[in-house]
C-alpha positions as CSV (number, residue, x, y, z in Angstrom):
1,X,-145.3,28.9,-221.9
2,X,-144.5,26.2,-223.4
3,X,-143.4,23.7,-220.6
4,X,-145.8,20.6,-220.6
5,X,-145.0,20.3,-216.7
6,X,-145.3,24.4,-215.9
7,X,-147.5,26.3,-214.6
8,X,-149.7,26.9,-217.7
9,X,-149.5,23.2,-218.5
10,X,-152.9,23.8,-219.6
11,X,-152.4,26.3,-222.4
12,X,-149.1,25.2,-224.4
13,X,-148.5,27.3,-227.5
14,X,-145.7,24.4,-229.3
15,X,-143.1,25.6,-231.4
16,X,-143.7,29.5,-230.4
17,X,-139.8,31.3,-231.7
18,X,-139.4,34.9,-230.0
19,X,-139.9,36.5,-233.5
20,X,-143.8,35.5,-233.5
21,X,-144.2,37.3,-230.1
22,X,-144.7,40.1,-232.6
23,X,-147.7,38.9,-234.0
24,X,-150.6,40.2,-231.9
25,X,-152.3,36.8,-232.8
26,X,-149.8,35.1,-230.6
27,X,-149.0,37.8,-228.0
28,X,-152.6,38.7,-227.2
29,X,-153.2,35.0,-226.1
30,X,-150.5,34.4,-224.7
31,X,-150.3,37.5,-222.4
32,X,-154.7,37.2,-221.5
33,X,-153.5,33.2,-220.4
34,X,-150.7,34.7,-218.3
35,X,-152.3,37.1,-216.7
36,X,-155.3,35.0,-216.3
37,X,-153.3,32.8,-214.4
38,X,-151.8,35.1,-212.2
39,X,-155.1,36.1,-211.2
40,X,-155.6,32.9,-210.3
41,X,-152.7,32.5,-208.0
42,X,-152.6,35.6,-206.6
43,X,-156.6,35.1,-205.4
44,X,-155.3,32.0,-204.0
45,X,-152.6,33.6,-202.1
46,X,-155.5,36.6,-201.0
47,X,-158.3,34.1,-200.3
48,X,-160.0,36.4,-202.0
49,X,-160.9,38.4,-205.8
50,X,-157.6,40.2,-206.7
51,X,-157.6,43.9,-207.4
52,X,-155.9,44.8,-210.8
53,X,-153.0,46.2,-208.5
54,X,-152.6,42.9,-206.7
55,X,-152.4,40.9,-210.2
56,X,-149.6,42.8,-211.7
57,X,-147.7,42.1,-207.6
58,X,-148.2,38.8,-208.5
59,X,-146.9,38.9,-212.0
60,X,-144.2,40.9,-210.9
61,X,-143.4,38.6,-208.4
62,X,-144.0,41.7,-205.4
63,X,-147.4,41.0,-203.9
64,X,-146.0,39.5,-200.5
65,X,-143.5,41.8,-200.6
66,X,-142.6,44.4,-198.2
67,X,-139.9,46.3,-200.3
68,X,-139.5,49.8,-201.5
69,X,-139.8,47.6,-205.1
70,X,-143.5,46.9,-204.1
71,X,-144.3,50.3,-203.7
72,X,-142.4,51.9,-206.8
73,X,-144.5,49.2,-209.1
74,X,-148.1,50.4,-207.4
75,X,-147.0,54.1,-208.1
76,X,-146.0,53.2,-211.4
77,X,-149.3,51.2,-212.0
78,X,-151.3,53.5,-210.9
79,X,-149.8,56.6,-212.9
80,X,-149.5,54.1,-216.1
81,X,-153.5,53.2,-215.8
82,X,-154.5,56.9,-215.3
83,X,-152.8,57.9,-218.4
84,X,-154.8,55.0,-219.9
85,X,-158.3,56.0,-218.3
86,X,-157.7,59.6,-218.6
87,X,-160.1,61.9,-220.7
């Protein structure tokens, strides 16, 4: 994150110490830019929009992947976000 030549070369947060990670200030931000960008890459790897599935493959560095890792992370998505979205 905070790379000048990286891959979010276009959002730099200077100066950011782990400690202020806890402010939600900083870690809301930062995590939106993140995963904004691995939207972004992971559409370009699609040629297409990226499911919600598909962006955290991407982030966790799975969505090519053909492993039993890919598949635990989609079952463990999936059961996380129905907790969230349940009633």
């Amino acid at each position: 994150m905070q790379d000048p030549n990286g891959e979010v070369k276009d959002f730099i947060f200077r100066n950011i110490r782990k400690k202020d990670l806890k402010n939600p200030n900083i870690a809301i931000p930062l995590a939106i830019r993140w995963l904004s960008r691995k939207k972004r890459l992971a559409e370009g790897k699609l040629g297409r929009a990226a499911t919600a599935e598909e962006i955290i493959l991407e982030y966790k560095g799975l969505l090519k992947s053909k492993s039993e890792f890919k598949n635990n992370a989609v079952e463990k998505f999936r059961e996380e976000y129905g907790k969230l979205t349940a009633k």
